[in-house]
DRENVEX-828624 format. One record per atom (N, C-alpha, C): residue number from 1; residue in one letter; x, y, z. Coordinates in pm, 1 decimal. Example, Ala and Ser with C-alpha at 12.3 -4.5 7.8 and 13.67 -1.06 7.14 Angstrom:
BEGIN
> 1;A;1319.0;-569.0;780.0;
> 1;A;1230.0;-450.0;780.0;
> 1;A;1320.0;-330.0;780.0;
> 2;S;1285.0;-225.0;708.0;
> 2;S;1367.0;-106.0;714.0;
> 2;S;1290.0;3.0;787.0;
END
This chain:
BEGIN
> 1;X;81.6;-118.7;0.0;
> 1;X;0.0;0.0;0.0;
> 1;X;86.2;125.4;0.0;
> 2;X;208.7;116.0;39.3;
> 2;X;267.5;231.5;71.7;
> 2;X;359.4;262.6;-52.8;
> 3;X;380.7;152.7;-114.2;
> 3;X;462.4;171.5;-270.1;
> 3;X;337.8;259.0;-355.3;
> 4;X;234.9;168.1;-312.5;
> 4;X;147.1;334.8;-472.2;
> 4;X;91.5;378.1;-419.8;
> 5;X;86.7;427.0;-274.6;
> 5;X;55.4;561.6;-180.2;
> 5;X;160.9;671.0;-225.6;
> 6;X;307.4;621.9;-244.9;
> 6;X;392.5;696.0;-268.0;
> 6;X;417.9;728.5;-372.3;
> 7;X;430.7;644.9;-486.2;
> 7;X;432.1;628.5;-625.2;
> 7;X;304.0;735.7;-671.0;
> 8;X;205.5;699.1;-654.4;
> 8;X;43.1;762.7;-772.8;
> 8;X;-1.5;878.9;-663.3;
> 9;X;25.8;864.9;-522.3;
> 9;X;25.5;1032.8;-490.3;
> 9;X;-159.1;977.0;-443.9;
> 10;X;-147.4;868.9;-408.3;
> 10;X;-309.7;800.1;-338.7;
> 10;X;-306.4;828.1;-214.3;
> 11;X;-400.2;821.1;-159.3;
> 11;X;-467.6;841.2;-28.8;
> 11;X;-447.2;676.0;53.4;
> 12;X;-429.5;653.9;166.8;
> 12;X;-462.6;505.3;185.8;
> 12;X;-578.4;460.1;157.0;
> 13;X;-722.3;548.5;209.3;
> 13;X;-818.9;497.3;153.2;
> 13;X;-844.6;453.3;10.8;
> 14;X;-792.4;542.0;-79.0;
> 14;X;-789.5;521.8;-212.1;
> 14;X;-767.0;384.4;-243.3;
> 15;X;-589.8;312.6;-217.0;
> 15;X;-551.6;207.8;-287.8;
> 15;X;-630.4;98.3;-200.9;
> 16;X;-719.2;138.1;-34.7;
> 16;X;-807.0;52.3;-14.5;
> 16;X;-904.4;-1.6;-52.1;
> 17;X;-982.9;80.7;-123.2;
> 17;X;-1082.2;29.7;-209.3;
> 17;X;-1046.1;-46.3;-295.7;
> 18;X;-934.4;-47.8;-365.0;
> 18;X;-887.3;-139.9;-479.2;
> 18;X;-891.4;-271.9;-465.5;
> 19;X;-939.2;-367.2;-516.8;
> 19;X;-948.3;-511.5;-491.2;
> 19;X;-773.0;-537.1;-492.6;
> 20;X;-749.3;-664.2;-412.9;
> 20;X;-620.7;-684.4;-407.7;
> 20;X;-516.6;-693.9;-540.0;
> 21;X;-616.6;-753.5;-670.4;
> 21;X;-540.4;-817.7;-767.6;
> 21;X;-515.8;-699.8;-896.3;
> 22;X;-575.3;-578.8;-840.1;
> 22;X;-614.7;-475.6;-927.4;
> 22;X;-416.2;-377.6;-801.8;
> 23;X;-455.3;-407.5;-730.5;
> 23;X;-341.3;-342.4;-645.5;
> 23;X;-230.2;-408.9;-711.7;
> 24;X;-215.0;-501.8;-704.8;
> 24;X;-93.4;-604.4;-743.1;
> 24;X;-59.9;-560.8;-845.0;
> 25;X;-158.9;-568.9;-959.2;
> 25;X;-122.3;-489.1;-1091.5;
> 25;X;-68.0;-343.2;-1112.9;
> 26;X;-126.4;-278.4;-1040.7;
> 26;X;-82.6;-137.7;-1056.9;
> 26;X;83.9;-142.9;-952.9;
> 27;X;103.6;-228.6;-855.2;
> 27;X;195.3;-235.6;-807.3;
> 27;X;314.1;-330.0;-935.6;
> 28;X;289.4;-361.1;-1040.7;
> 28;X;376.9;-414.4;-1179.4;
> 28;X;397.2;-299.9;-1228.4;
> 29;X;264.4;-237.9;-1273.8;
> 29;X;265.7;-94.8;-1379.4;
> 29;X;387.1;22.5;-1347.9;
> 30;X;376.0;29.9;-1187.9;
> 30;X;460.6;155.1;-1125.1;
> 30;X;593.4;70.5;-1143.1;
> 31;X;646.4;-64.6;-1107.1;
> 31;X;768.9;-99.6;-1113.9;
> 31;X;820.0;-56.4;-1275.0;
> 32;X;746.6;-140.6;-1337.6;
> 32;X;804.4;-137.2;-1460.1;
> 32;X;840.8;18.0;-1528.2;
> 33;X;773.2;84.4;-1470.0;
> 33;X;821.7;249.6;-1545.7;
> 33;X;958.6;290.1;-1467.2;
> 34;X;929.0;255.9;-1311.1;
> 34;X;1077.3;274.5;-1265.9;
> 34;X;1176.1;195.0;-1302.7;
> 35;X;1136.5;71.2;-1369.2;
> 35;X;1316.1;13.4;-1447.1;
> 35;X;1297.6;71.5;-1521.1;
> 36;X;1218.7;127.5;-1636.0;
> 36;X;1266.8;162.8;-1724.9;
> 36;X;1347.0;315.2;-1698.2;
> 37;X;1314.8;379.6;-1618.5;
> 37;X;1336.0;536.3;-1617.8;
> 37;X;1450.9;485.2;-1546.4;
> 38;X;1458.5;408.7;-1469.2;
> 38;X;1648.4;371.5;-1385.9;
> 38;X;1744.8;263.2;-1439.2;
> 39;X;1695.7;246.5;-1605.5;
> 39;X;1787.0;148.4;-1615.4;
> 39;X;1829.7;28.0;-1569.0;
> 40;X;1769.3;-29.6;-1466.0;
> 40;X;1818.3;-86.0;-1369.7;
> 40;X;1726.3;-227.4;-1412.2;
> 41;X;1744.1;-338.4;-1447.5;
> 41;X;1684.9;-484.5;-1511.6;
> 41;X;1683.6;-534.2;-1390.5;
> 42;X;1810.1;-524.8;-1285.6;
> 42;X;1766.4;-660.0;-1172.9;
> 42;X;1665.6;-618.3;-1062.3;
> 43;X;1656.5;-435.5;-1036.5;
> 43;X;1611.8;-378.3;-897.0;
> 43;X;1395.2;-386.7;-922.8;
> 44;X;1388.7;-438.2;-849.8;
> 44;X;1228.4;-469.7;-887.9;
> 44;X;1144.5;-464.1;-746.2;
> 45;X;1037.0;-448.2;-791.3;
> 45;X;920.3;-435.0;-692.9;
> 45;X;826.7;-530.1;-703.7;
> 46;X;850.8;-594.7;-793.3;
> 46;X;711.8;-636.1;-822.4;
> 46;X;685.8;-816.3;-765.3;
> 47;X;570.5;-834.2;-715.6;
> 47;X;529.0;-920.2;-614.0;
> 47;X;500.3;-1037.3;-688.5;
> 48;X;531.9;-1161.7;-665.1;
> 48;X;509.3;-1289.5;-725.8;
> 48;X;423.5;-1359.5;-616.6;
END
């Protein structure tokens, strides 16, 4: 919650309403723009 509280500039309530699997996703979406904008292939966020 606190990665796209911080990331998308959400409210907690906000990413609460989000069903979990809709969170998860947007928690891929935000990683993947930060490798791309940092170059960086191994540093990741994203939840398996």
């Amino acid at each position: 919650m606190t990665f796209l509280a911080y990331y998308l500039h959400w409210s907690r309530d906000e990413v609460m309403r989000l069903p979990h699997r809709e969170r998860r996703r947007w928690c891929m979406e935000v990683s993947g723009v930060n490798k791309k904008l940092n170059g960086d292939k191994n540093k990741t966020y994203e939840f398996r």
